[in-house]
KESE-369969 format. One line per field, with one value per residue (C-alpha): residue number from 1; residue in three letters; x, y, z. Coordinates in Angstrom, 2 decimals. Layout:
N
k	[NUM; ...] $
r	[Ala; ...] $
c1	[X; ...] $
c2	[Y; ...] $
c3	[Z; ...] $
//
This chain:
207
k	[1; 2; 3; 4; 5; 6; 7; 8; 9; 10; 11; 12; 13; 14; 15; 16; 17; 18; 19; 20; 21; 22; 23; 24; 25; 26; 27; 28; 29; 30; 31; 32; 33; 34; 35; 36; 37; 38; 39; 40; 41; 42; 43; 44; 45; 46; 47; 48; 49; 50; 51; 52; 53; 54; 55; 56; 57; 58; 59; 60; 61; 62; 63; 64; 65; 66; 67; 68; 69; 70; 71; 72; 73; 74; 75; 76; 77; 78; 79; 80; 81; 82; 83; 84; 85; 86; 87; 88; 89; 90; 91; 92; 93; 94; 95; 96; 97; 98; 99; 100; 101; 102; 103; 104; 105; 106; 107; 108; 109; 110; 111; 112; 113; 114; 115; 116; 117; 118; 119; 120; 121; 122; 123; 124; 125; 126; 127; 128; 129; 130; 131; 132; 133; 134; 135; 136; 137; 138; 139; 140; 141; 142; 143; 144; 145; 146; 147; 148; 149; 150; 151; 152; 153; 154; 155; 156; 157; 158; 159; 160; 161; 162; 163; 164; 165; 166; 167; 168; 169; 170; 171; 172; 173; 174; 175; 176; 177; 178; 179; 180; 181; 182; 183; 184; 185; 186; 187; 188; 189; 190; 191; 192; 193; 194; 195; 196; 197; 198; 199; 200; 201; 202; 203; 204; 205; 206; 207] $
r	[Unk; Unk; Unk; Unk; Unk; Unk; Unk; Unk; Unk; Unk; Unk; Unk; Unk; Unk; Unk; Unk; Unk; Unk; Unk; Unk; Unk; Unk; Unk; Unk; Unk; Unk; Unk; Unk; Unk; Unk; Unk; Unk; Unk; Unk; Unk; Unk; Unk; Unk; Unk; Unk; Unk; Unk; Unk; Unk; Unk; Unk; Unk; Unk; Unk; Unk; Unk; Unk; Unk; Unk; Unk; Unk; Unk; Unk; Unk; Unk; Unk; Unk; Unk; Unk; Unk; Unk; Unk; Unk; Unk; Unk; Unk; Unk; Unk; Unk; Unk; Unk; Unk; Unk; Unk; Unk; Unk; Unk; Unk; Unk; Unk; Unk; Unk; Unk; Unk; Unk; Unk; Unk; Unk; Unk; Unk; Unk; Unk; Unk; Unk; Unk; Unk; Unk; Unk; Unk; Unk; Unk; Unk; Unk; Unk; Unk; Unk; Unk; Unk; Unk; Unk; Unk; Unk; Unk; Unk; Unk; Unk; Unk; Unk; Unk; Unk; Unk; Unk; Unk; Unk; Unk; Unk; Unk; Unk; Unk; Unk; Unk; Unk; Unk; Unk; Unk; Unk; Unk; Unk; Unk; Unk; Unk; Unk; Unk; Unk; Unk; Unk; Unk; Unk; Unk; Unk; Unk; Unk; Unk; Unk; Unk; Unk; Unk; Unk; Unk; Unk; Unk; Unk; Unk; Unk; Unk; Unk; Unk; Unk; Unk; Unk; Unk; Unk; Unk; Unk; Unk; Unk; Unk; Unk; Unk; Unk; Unk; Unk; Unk; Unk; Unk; Unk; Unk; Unk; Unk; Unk; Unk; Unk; Unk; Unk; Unk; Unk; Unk; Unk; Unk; Unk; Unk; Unk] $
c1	[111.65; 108.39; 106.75; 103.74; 100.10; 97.46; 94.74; 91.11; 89.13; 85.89; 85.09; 82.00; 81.39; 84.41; 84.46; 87.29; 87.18; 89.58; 90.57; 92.82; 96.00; 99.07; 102.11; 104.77; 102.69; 102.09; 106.54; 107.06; 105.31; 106.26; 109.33; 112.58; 112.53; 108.48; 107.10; 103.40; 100.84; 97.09; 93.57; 90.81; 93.29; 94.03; 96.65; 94.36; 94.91; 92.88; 91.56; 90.04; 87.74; 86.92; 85.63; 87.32; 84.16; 86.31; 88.08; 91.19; 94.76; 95.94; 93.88; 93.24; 90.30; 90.85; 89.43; 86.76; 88.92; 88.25; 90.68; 91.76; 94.45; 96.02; 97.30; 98.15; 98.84; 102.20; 103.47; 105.53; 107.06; 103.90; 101.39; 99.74; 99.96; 98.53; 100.99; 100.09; 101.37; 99.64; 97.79; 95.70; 93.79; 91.71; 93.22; 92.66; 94.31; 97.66; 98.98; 99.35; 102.37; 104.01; 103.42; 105.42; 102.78; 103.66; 99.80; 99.53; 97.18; 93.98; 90.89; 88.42; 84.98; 83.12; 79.87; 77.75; 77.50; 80.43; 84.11; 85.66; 89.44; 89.82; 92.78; 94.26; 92.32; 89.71; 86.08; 83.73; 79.85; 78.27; 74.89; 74.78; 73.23; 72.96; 75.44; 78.42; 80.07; 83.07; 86.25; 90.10; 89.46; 89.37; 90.90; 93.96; 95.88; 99.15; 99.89; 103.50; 104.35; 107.56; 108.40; 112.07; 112.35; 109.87; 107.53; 104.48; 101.32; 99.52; 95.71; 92.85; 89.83; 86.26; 83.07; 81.91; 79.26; 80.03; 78.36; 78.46; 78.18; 78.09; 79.68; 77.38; 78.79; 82.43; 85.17; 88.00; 90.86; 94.13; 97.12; 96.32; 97.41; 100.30; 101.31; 101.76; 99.13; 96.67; 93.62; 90.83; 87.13; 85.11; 85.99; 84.35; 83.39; 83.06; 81.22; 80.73; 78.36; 80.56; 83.62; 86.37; 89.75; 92.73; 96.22; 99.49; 101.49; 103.51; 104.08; 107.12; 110.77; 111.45; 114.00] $
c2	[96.01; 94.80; 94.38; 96.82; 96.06; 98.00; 99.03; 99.42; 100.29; 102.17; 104.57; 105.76; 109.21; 111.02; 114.42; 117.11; 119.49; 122.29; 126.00; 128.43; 129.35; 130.91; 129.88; 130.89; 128.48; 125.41; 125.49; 124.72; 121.32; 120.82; 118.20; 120.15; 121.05; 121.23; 124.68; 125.33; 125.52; 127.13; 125.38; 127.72; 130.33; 129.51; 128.31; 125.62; 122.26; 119.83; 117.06; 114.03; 111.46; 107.69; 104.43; 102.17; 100.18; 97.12; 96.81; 94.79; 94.71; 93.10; 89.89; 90.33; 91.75; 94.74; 95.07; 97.59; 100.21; 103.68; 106.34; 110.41; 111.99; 115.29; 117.12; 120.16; 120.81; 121.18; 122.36; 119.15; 119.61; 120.69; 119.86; 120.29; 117.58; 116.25; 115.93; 113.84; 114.57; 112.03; 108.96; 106.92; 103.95; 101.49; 98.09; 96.30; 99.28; 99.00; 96.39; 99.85; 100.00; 97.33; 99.16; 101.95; 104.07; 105.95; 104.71; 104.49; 102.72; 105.01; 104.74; 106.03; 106.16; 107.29; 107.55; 110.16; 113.00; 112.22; 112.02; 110.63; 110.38; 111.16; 109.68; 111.83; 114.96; 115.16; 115.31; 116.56; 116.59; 117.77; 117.82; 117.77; 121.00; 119.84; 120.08; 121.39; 124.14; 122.76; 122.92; 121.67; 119.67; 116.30; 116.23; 115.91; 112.91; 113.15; 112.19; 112.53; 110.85; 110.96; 107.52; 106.69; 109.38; 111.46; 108.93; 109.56; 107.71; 108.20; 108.46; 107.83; 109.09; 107.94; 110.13; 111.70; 113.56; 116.43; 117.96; 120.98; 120.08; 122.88; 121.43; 120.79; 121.59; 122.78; 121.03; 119.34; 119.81; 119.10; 117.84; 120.90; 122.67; 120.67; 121.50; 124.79; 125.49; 127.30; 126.86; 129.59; 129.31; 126.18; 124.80; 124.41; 120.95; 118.74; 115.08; 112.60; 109.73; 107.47; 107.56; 105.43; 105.29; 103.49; 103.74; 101.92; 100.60; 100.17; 104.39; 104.82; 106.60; 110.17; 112.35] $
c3	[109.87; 109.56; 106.21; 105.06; 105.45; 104.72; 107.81; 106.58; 109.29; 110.43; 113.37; 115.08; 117.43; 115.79; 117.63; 116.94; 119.63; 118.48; 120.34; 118.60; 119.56; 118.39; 116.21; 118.91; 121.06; 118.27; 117.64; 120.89; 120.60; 117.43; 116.42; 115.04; 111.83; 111.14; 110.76; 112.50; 109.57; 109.59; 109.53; 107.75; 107.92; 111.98; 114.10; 116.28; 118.84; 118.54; 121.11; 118.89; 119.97; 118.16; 118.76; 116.55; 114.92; 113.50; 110.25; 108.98; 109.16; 106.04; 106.67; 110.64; 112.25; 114.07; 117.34; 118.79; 121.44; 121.94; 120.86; 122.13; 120.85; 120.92; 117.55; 116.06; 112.31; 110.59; 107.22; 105.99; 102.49; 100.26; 102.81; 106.07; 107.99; 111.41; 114.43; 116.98; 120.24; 122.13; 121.77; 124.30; 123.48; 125.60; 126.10; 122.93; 120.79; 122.24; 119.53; 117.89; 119.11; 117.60; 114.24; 114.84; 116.80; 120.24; 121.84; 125.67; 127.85; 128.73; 130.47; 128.27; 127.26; 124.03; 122.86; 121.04; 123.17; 125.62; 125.73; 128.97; 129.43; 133.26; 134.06; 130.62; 131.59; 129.36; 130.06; 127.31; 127.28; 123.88; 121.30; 117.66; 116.42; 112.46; 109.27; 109.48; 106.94; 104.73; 106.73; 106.17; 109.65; 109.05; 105.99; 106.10; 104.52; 106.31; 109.77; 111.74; 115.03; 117.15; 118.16; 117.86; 115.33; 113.60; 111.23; 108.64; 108.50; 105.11; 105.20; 102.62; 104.18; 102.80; 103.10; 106.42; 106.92; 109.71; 111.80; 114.19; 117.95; 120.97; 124.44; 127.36; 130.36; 131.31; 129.05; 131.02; 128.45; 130.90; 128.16; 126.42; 129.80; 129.80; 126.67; 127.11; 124.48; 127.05; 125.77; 126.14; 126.28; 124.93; 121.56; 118.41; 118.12; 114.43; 114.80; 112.26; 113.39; 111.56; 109.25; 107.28; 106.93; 105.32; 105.92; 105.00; 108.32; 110.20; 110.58; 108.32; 109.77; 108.03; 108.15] $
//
């Protein structure tokens, strides 16, 4: 087992790009034994975009990669928590996966304003339109993986400043399909120009 070390790292062009859906639909993709938990009083899915900005792992730099991941929310003992269900990353972040994290190789480009993932199925064109209400999206402090197991990732987020976005164009949105999670109509959209993060790794086993 490898030892802990502690990931510091910063992110640029974080969009969550979220469509609500139904509990029936959110246990279905859910691991055995978690229970499907609301967001602002909503069951929701939620495509996430990030460019990893640099940071540290323990002593090492981390490198710059881009990031989309698919997640829906959980109740986990006396919290919500985030479930990933997918996670692609450009070359450089696949040494996530030594560190207990179920990444795969992607194609992918992002940038303020665009989100392209086309070999994953995800296409998304979209403009800031100014602050953004308080919302329980984006932050949340717990984050559960399958990979050999169900594992946890604790987070420690630092200040963001979010925004509401509107999509430009039609929204290619294809795991979601996949899923089974049928998503309807465009989403709403949350970007943060930039944003922190720490979290203790490598993702530990649970349950």
């Amino acid at each position: 087992m490898l030892p802990s070390v502690l990931l510091r790292h910063r992110v640029r062009d974080l969009v969550l790009a979220s469509w609500e859906t139904d509990a029936e639909r959110v246990a279905r993709v859910l691991p055995g034994g978690l229970e499907p938990a609301t967001v602002d009083g909503r069951h929701l899915v939620t495509i996430a975009a990030l460019r990893w900005d640099g940071g540290r792992l323990g002593h090492v730099p981390v490198p710059h990669f881009s990031q989309v991941n698919v997640r829906v929310y959980a109740r986990y003992r006396d919290e919500v928590a985030v479930v990933f269900l997918a996670l692609r990353v450009t070359l450089l972040g696949m040494g996530g996966a030594l560190l207990g994290l179920p990444v795969r190789l992607a194609r992918a480009r992002v940038r303020e304003g665009v989100v392209e993932a086309k070999g994953f199925g995800v296409d998304l064109h979209y403009r800031r339109r100014g602050p953004a209400e308080p919302s329980e999206l984006g932050s949340h402090e717990l984050g559960l993986v399958e990979a050999a197991g169900l594992r946890e990732l604790r987070i420690r987020r630092g200040e963001a400043a979010w925004e509401r976005a509107e999509p430009v164009g039609p929204v290619r949105a294809e795991p979601l399909l996949a899923l089974g999670l049928d998503p309807q109509g465009p989403p709403e959209l949350r970007y943060a120009a930039r944003a922190s993060f720490e979290a203790e790794l490598p993702a530990r086993r649970v349950g």
